[in-house]
KOLKOL-106328 format. One line per field, with one value per residue: x, y, z of N, C-alpha, C in turn; residue number from 0. Coordinates in nm, 4 decimals. Layout:
# KOLKOL-106328
n_x: X, ...
n_y: Y, ...
n_z: Z, ...
ca_x: X, ...
ca_y: Y, ...
ca_z: Z, ...
c_x: X, ...
c_y: Y, ...
c_z: Z, ...
pos: NUM, ...
# end
This chain:
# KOLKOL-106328
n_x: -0.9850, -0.8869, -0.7134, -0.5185, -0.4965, -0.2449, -0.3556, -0.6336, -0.5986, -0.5256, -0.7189, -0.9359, -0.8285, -0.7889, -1.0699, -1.1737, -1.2442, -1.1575, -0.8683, -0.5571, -0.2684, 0.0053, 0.3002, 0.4919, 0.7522, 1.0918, 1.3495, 1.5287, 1.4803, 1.2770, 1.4457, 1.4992, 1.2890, 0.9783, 0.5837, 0.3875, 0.3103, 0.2563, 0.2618, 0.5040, 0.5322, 0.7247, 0.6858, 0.8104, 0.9444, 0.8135, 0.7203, 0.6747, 0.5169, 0.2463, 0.1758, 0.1809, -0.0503, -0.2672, -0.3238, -0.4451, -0.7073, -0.9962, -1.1654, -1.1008, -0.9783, -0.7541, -0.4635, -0.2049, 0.1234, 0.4529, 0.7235, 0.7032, 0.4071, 0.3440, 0.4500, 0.2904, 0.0295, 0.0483, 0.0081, -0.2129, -0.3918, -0.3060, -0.4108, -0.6965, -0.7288, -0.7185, -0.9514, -0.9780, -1.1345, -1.1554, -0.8864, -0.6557, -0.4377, -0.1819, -0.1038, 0.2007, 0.3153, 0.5944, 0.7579, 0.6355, 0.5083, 0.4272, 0.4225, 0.5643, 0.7898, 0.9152
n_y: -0.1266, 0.2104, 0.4709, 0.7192, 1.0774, 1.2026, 1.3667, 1.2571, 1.0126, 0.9895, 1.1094, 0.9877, 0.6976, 0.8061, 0.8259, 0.5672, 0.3155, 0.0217, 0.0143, -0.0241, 0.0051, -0.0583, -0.0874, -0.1419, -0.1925, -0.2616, -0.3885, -0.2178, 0.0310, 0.0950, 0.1342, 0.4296, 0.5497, 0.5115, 0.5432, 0.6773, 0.4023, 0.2042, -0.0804, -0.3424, -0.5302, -0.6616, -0.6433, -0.7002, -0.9946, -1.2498, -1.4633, -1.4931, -1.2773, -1.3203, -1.4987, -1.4214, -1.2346, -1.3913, -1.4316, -1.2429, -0.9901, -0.9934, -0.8103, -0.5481, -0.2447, -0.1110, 0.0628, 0.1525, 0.1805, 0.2700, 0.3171, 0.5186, 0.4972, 0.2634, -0.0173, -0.0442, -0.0024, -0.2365, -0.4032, -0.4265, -0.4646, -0.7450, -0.8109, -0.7583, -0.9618, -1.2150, -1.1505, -0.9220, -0.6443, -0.3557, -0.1758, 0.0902, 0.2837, 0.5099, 0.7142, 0.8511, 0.7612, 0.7565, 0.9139, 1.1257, 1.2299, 1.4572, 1.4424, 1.3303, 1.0934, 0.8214
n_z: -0.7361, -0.6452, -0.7909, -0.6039, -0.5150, -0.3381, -0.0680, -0.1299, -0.1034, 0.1553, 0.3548, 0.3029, 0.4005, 0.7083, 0.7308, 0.6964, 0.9174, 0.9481, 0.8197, 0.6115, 0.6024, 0.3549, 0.2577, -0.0139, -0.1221, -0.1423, 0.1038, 0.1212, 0.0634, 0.2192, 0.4370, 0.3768, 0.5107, 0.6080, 0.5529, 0.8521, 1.1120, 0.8508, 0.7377, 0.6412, 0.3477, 0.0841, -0.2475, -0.4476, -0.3641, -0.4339, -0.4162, -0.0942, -0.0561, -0.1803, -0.0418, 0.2203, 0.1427, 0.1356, 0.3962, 0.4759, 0.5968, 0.4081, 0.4574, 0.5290, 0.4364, 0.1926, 0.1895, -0.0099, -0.1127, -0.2984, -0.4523, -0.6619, -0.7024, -0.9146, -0.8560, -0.6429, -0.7529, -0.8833, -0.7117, -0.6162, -0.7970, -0.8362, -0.5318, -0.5794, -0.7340, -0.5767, -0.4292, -0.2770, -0.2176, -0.1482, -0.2262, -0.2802, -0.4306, -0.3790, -0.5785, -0.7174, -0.5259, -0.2335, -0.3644, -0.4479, -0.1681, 0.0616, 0.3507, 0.6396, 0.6841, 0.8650
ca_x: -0.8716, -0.8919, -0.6019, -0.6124, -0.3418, -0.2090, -0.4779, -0.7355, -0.5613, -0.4634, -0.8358, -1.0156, -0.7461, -0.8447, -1.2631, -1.2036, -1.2202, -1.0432, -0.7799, -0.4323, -0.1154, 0.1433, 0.4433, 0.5274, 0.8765, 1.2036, 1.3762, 1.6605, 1.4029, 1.2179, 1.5463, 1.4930, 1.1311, 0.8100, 0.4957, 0.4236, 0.2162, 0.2786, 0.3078, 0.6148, 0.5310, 0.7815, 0.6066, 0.9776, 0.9517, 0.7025, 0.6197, 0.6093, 0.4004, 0.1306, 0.1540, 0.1132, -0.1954, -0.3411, -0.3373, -0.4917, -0.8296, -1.0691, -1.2646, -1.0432, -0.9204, -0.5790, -0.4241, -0.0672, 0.1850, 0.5297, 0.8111, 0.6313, 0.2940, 0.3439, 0.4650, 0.1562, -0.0462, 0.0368, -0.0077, -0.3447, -0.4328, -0.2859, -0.4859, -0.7741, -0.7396, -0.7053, -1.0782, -0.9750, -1.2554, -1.0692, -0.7588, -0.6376, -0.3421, -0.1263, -0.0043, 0.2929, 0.4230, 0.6583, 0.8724, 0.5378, 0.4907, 0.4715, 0.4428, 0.6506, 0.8649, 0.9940
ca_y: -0.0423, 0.3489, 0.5758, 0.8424, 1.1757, 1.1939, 1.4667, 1.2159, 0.8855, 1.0018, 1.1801, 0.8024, 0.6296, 0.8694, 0.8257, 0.4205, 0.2188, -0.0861, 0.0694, -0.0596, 0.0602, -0.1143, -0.0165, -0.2844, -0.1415, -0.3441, -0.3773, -0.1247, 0.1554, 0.1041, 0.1850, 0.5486, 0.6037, 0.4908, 0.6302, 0.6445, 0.2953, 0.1183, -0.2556, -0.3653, -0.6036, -0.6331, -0.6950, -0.7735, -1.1458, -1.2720, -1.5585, -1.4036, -1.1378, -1.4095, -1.5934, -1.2920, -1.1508, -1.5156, -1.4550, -1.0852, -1.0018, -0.8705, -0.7342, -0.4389, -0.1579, -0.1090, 0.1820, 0.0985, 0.2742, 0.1975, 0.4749, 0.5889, 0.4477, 0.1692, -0.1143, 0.0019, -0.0543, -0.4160, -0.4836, -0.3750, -0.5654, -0.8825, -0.8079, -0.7913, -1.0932, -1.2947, -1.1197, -0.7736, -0.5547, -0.1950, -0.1225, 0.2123, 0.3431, 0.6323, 0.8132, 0.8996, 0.7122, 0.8557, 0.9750, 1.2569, 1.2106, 1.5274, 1.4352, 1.2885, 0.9198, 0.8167
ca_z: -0.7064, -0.7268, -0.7708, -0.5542, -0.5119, -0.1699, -0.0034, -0.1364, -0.0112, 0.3353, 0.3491, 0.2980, 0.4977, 0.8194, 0.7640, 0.7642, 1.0542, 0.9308, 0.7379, 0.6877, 0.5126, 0.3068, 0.1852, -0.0651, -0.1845, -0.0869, 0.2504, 0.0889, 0.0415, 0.3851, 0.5315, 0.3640, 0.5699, 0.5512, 0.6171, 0.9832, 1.0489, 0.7377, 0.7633, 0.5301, 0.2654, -0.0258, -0.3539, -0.5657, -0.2956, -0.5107, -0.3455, 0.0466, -0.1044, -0.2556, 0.0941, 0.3100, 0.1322, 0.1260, 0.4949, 0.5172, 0.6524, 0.3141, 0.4888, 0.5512, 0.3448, 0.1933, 0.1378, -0.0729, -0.1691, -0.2758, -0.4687, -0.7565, -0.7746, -1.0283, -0.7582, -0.5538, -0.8286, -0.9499, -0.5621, -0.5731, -0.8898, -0.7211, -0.3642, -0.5873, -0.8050, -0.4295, -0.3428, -0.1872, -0.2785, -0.1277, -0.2732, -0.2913, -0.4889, -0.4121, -0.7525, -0.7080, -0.4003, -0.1889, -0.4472, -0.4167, -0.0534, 0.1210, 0.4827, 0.7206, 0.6655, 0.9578
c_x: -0.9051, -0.7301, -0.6160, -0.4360, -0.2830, -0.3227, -0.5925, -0.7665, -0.5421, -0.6335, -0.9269, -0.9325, -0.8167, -0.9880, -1.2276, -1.1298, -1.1423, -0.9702, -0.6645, -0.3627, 0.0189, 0.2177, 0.5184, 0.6289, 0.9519, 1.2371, 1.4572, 1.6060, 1.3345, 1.3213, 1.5050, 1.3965, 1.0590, 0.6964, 0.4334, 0.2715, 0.1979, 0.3182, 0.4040, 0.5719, 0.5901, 0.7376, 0.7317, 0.9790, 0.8512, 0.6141, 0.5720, 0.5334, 0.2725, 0.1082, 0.0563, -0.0181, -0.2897, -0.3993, -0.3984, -0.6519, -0.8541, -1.1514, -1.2490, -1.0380, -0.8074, -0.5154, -0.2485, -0.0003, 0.3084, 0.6510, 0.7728, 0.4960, 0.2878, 0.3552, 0.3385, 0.0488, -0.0860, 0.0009, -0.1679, -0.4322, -0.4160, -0.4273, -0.6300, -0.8094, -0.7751, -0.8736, -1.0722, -1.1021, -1.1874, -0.9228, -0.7346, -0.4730, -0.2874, 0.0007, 0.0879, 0.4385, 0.4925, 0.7270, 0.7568, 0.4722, 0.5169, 0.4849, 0.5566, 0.6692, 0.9250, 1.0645
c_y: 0.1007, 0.3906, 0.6921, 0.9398, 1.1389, 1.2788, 1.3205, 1.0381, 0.9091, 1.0019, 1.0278, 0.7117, 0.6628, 0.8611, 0.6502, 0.3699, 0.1028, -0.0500, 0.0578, -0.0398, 0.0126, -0.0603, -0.1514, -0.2662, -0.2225, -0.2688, -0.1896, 0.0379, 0.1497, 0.1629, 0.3483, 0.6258, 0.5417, 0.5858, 0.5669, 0.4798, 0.2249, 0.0045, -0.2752, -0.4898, -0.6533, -0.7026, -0.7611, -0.9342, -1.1649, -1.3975, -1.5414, -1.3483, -1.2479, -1.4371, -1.5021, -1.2397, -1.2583, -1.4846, -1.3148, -1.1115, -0.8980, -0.8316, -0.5681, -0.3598, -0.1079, 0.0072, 0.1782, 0.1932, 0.1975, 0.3391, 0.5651, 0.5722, 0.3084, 0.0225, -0.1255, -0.0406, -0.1849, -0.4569, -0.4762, -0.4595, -0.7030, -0.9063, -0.8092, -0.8975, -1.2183, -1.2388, -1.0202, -0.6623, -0.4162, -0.2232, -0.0334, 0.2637, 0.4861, 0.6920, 0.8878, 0.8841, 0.7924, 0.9455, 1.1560, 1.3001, 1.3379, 1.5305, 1.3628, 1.1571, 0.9062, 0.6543
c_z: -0.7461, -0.6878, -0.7330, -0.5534, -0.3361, -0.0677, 0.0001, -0.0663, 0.1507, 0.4102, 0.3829, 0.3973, 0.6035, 0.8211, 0.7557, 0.8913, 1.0001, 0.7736, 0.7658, 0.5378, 0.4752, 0.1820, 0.1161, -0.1789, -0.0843, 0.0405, 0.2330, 0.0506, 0.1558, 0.4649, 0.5193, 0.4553, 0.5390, 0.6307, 0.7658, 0.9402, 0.9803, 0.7995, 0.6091, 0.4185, 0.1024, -0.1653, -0.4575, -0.4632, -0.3458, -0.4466, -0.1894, 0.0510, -0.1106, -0.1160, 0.1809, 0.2711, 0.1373, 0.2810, 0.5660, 0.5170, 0.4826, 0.3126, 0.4721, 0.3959, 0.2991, 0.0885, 0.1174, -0.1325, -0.1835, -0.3633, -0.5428, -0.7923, -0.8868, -0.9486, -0.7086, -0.6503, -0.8847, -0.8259, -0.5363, -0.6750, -0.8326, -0.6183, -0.4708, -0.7043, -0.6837, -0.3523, -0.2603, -0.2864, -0.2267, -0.1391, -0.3370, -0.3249, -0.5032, -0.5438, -0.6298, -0.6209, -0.3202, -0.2444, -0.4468, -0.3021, 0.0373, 0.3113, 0.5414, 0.6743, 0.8259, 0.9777
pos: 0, 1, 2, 3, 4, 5, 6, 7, 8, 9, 10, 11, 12, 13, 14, 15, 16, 17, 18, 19, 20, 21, 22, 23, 24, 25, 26, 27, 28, 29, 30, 31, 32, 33, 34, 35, 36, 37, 38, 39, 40, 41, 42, 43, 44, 45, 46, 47, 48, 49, 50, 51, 52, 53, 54, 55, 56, 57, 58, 59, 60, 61, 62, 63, 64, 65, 66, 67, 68, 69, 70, 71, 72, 73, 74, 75, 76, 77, 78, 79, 80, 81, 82, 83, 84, 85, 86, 87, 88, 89, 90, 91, 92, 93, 94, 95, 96, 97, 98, 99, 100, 101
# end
């Protein structure tokens, strides 16, 4: 897992080819925005969450975020307890998110 700022996460996101984006904050905060592209995965369903990443390609690269960084983070610890070798943590989450939510 690295922790990266936002410049440095977006930056690595855009140079990989299999690069994919979850937003693993509740339904009730997705309503607010997410970042464009994000696949939804709510890390507070503890057991959906486990399932779902059981069923993810690790090959890929995963670039997580969730309101503050801290969610995003245990998700990334998880994904690589399960054998994810890229997992990428945005400090600060959206709550520091200067681009677009939609």
């Amino acid at each position: 897992m690295e922790h990266l700022d936002q410049t440095t996460w977006l930056a690595q996101y855009n140079d990989e080819e299999n690069a994919v984006i979850l937003d693993v904050r509740t339904p009730g905060e997705w309503a607010e925005g997410i970042i464009a592209g994000a696949q939804k995965l709510n890390i507070m369903d503890t057991q959906n969450f486990v399932a779902e990443i059981e069923q993810m390609d690790k090959s890929k690269s995963y670039f997580i975020y969730c309101r503050s960084g801290n969610r995003s983070g245990q998700a990334c610890q998880i994904m690589e307890q399960f054998g994810f070798e890229k997992t990428y943590n945005l400090v600060g989450g959206v709550m520091e998110w200067t681009g677009e939510l939609v």
